[in-house]
Backbone as a ProteinNet text record, in pm:
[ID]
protein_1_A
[PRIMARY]
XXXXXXXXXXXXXXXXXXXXXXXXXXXXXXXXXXXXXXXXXXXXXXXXXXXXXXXXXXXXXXXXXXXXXXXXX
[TERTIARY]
62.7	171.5	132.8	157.7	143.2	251.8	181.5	272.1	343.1	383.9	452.4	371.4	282.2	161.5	59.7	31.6	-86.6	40.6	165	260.1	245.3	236	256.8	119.5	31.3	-143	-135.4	-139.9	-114.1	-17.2	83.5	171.5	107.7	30.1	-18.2	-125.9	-178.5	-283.7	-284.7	-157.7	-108.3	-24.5	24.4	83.5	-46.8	-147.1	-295.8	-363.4	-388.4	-437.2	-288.3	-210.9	-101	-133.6	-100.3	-149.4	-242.7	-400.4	-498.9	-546	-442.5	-458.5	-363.8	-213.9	-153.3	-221.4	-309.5	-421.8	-527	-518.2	-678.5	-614.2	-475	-432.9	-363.5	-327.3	-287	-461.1	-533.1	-604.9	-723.9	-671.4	-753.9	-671.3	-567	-477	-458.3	-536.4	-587	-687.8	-731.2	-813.1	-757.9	-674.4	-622.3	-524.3	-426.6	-372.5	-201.2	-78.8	-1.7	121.8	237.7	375.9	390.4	402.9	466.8	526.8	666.6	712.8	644.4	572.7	490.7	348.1	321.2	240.3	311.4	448.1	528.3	583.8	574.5	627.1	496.4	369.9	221.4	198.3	273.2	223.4	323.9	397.4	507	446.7	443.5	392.7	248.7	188.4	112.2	122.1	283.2	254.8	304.7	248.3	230	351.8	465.2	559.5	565	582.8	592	676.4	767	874.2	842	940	892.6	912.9	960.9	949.8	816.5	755.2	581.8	476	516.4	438.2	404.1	504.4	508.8	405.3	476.4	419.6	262.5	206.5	108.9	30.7	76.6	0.6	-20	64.7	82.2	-81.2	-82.6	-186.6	-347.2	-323.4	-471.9	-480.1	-399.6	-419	-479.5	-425.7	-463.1	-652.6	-663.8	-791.5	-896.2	-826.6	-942.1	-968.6	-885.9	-894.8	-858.7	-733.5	-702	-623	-585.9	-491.5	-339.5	-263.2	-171.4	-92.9	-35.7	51.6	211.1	250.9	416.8	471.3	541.7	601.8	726.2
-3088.2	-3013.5	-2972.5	-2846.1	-2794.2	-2873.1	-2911.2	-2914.6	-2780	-2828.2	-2698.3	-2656	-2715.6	-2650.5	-2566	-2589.7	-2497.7	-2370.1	-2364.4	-2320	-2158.3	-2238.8	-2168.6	-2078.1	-2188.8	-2101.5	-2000.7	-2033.9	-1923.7	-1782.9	-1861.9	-1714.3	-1641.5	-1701.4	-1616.3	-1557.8	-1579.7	-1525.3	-1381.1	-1414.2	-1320.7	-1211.6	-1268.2	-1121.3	-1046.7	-1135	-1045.4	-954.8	-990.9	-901.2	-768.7	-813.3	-705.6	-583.6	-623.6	-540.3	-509.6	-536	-469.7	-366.5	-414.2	-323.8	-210.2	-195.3	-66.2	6	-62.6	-8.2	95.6	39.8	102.2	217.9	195.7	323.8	428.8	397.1	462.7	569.1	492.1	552.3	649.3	640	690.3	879.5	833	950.3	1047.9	1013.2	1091.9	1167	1280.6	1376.8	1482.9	1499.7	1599.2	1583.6	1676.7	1623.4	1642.1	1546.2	1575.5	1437.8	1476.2	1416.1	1268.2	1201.2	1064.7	1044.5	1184.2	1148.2	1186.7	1307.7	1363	1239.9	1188.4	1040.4	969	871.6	868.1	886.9	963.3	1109.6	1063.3	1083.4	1122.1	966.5	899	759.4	730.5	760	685.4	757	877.6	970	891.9	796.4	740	621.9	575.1	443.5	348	345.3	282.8	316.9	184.2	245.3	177.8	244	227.7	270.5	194.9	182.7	301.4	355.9	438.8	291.9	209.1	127.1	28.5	59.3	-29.1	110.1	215.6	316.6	341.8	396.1	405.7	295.9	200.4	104.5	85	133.9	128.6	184.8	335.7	415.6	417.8	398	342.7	268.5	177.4	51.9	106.1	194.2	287.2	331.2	415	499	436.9	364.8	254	239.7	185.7	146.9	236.1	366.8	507.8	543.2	488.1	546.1	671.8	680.8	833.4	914.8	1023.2	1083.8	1116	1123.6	1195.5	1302.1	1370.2	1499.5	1454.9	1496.7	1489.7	1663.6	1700.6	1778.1	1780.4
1236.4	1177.5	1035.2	1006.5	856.7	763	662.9	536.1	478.9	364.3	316.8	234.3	154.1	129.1	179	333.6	397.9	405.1	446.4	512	347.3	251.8	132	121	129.7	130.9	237.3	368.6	486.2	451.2	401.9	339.8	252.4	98.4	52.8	111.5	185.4	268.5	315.4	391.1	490.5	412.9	270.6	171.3	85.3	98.4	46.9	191.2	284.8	373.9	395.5	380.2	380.6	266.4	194	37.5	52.3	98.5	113.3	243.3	350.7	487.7	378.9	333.5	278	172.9	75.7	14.3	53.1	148.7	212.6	341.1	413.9	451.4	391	242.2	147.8	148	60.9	5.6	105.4	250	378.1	355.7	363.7	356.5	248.3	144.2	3.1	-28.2	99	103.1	27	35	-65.9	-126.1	-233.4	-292	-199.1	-243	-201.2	-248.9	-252.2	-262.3	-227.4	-289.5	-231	-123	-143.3	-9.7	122.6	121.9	218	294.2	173.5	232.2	271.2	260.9	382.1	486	479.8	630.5	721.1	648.8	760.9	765.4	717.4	727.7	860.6	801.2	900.8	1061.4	1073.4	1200.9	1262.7	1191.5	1234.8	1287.7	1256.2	1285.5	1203.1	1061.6	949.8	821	852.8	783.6	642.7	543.5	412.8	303.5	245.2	166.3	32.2	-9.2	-153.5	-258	-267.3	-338.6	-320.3	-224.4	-239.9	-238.3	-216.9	-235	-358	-436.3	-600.2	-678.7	-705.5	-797	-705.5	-609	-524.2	-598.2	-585.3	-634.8	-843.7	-853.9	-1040.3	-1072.6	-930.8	-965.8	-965.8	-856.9	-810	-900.4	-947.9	-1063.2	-1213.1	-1241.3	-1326.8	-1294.9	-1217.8	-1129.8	-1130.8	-1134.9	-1202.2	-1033	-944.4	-777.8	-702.7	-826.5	-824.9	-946.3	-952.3	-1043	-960.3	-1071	-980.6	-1150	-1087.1	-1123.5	-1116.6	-1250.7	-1197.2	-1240.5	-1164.1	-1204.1	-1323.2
[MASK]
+++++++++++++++++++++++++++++++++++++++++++++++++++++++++++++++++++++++++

């Protein structure tokens, strides 16, 4: 039986491969340029659904990271 310790390690585990699978289909979908919400839309049409509240601060972080630019109107 797990403690609540492995129970805690396993969780963080499993919220890092999360964050890095939406990372990496974020940043698949950035051939060209385009809308936040429109990368939700083609995300979601794939399958892969994603919140504007983990999208945003997502992309804030890349950006930061020198992974990409973005434009505001």
């Amino acid at each position: 039986m797990e403690t609540g310790n492995e129970e805690q390690i396993l969780s963080g585990i499993i919220q890092e491969m999360r964050r890095g699978t939406i990372t990496l289909a974020v940043l698949s979908q950035l051939r060209e340029p385009q809308y936040g919400y429109s990368l939700i839309a083609h995300m979601s049409e794939k399958g892969f659904v994603i919140e504007a509240n983990t999208l945003y601060p997502l992309l804030r972080r890349l950006e930061k990271q020198g992974l990409l630019e973005s434009l505001w109107d």
